[in-house]
C-alpha positions in Angstrom: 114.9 -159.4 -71.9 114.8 -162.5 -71.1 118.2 -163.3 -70.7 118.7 -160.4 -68.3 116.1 -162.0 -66.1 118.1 -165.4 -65.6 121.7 -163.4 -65.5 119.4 -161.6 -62.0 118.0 -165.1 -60.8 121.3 -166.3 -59.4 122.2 -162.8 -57.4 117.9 -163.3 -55.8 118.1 -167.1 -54.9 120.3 -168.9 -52.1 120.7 -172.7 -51.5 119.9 -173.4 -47.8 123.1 -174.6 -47.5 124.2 -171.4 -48.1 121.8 -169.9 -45.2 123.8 -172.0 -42.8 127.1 -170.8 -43.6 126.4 -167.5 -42.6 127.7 -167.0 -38.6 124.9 -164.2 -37.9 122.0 -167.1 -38.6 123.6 -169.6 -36.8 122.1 -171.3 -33.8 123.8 -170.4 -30.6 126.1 -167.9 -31.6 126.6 -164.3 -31.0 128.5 -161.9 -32.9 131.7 -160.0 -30.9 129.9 -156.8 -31.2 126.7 -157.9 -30.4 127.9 -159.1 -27.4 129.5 -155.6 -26.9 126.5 -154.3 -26.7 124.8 -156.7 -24.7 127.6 -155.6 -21.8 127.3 -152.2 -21.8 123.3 -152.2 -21.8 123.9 -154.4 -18.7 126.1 -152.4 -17.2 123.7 -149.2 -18.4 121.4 -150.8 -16.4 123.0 -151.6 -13.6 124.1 -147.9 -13.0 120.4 -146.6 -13.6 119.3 -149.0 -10.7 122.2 -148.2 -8.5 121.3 -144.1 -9.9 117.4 -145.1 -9.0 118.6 -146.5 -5.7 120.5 -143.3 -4.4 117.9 -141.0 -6.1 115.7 -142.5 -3.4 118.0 -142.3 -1.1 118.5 -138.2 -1.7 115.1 -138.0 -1.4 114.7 -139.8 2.2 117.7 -137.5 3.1 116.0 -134.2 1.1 112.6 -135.1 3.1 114.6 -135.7 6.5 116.6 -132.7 6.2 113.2 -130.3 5.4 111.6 -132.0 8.4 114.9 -131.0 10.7 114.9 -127.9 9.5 111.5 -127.2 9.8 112.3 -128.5 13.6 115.2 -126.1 14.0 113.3 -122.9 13.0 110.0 -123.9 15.4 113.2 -124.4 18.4 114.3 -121.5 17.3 110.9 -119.5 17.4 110.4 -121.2 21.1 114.3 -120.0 21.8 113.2 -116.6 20.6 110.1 -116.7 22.6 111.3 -118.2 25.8 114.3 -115.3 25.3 111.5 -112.3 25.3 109.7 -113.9 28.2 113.0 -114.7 30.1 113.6 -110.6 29.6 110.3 -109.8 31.0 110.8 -111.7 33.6 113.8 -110.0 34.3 112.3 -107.5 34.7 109.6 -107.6 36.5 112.3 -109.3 39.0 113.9 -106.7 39.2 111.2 -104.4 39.7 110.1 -106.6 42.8 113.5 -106.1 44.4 113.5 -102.6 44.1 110.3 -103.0 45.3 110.8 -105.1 48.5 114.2 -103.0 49.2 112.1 -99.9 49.0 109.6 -101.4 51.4 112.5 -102.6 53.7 113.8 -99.0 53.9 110.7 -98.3 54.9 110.0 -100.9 57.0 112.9 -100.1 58.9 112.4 -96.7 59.0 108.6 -97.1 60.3 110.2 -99.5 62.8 112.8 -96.6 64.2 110.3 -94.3 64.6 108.4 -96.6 66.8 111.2 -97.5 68.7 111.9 -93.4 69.3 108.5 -92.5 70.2 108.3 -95.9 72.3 111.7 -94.6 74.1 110.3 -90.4 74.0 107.6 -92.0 76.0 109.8 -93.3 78.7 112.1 -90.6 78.7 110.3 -89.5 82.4 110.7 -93.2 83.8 113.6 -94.6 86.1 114.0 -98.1 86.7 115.2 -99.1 90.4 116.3 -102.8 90.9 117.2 -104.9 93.7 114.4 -103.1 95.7 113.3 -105.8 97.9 109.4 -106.4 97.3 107.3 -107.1 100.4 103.8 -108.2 100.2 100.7 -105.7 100.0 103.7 -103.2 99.2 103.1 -99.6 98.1 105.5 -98.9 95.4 105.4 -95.3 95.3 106.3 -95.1 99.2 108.7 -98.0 98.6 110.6 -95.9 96.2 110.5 -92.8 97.9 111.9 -94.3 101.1 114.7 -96.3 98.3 115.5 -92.3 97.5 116.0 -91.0 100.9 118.0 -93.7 102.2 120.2 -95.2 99.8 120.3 -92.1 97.3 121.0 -90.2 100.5 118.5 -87.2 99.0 116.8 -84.8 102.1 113.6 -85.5 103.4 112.3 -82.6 102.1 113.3 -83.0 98.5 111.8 -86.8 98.8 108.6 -85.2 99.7 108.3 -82.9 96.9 109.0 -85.4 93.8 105.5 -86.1 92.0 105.0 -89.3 90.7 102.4 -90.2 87.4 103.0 -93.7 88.2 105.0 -96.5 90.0 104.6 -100.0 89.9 106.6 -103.4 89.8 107.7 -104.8 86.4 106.6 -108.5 85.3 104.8 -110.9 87.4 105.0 -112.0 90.6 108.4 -114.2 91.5 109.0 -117.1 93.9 110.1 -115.7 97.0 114.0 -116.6 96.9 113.7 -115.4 93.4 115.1 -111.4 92.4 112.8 -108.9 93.5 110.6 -107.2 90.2 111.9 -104.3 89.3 109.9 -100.8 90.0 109.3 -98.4 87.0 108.5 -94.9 88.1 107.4 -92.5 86.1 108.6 -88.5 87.4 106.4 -86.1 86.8 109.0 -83.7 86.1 112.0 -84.5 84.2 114.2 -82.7 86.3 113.3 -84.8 89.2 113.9 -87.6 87.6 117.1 -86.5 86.4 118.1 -85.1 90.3 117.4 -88.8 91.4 119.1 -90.3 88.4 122.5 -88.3 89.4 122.2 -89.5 92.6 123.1 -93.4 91.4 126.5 -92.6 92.1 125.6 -93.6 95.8 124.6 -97.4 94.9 128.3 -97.9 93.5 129.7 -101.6 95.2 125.7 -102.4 96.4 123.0 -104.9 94.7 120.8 -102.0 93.9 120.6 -100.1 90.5 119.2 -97.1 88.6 118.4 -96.7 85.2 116.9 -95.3 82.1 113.8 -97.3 80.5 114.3 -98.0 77.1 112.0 -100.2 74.6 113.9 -103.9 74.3 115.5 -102.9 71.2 117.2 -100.1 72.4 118.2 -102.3 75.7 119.6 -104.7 73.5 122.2 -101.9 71.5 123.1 -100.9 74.5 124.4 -103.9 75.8 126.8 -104.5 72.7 128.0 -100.9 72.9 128.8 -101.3 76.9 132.1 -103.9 76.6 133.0 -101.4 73.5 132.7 -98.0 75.6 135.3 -100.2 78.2 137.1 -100.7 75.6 137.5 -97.1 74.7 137.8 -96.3 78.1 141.0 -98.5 78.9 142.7 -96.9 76.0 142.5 -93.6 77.6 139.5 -92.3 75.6 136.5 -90.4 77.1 133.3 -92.6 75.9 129.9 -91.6 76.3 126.5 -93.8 75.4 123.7 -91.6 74.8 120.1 -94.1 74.3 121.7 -96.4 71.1 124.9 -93.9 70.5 128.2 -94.1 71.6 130.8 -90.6 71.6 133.9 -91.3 71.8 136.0 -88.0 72.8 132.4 -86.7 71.4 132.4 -87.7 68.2 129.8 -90.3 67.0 131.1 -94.0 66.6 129.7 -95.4 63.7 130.8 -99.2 62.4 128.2 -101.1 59.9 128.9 -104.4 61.8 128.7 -103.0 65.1 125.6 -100.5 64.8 123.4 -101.4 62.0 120.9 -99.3 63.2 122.7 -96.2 62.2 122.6 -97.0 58.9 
């Protein structure tokens, strides 16, 4: 027993000189693989902080993409919106224009009417110009004595013509100015039209004899004239009736040239 005790005593005990032999226990030295590991925690580490790094950066980038997105569906809502709104819009536009082209139409076609029942209204009156006017005149003698001597119409007939009513157009001129016109009104039509026949006579003189028309209908007229002459030189037989123009009798019609026709 006791001899197995001191064979174990030298296996238990070591010298300290033996402590310092050993390389692990040394002072200031490291094993190869402890070094080994050393390294690769190191570089472990590193890549978990560079990992960390664009981890955080994912994030920034997650949270900036969700916010752009977020953006890009409320654009699109106001896209959406502003899209519904621009189609009501439309039309209700569109609805105006009919609107105003309906009321055009019928402005227009109010405004003709006038114009016709404006013109039916003169229908009985004949315009004489170049009438010289003399002052304290009486216009219905003045015309009636125009008649019988430059119309060349019998005394008789001059006599017998009724008048509703005769008086100078516009107010009163400078004495070297144009005499006023006179605007008679027959009080048969037929009369008037007698007299009316008779302009013929003034051909080559100062003096005239004309239908009344309302301004609008003076104005047609006066584009239509240099187109009937037209007509006329070409050998054509042109007629203008109020606003109308016949050529050979049929109705001329051009968009450009008589709007109101259309």
């Amino acid at each position: 027993m006791k001899k197995a005790q001191c064979a174990a005593s030298p296996a238990k005990s070591e010298t300290p000189s033996s402590k310092r032999l050993r390389p692990a226990d040394s002072p200031g030295t490291t094993s190869p693989a402890g070094k080994d590991i050393a390294d690769i925690l190191e570089s472990i580490d590193k890549r978990l902080s560079s990992f960390d790094a664009r981890l955080s950066l994912v994030e920034i980038l997650h949270r900036e993409f969700k916010c752009l997105r977020e953006s890009l569906e409320f654009s699109q809502q106001q896209v959406e919106t502003l899209a519904a709104e621009n189609a009501t819009l439309r039309e209700s536009v569109k609805c105006l224009t009919e609107n105003v082209t309906q009321l055009n139409r019928e402005n227009k076609k109010i405004k003709e009417t006038v114009i016709d029942l404006q013109a039916r209204s003169m229908r009985d009156n004949l315009v004489f110009s170049g009438i010289p006017e003399a002052a304290g005149e009486d216009a219905e003698t003045t015309v009636k004595s125009f008649i019988k001597t430059h119309l060349k119409l019998p005394e008789d007939t001059v006599k017998n013509i009724v008048f509703d009513r005769v008086h100078r157009l516009g107010p009163i001129r400078a004495a070297a100015g144009r005499p006023r016109p006179i605007v008679a009104k027959f009080g048969h039509f037929k009369q008037k039209e007698h007299v009316k026949s008779r302009g013929r006579e003034l051909k080559g003189t100062d003096f005239s004899v004309n239908d009344q028309f309302p301004k609008e209908i003076l104005e047609r007229r006066r584009v239509l004239f240099p187109i009937r002459r037209g007509f006329i030189q070409k050998g054509s037989r042109a007629v203008i009736a109020v606003d109308r123009l016949y050529v050979d009798g049929q109705l001329h019609c051009d968009p450009d040239i008589t709007p109101w026709l259309y």
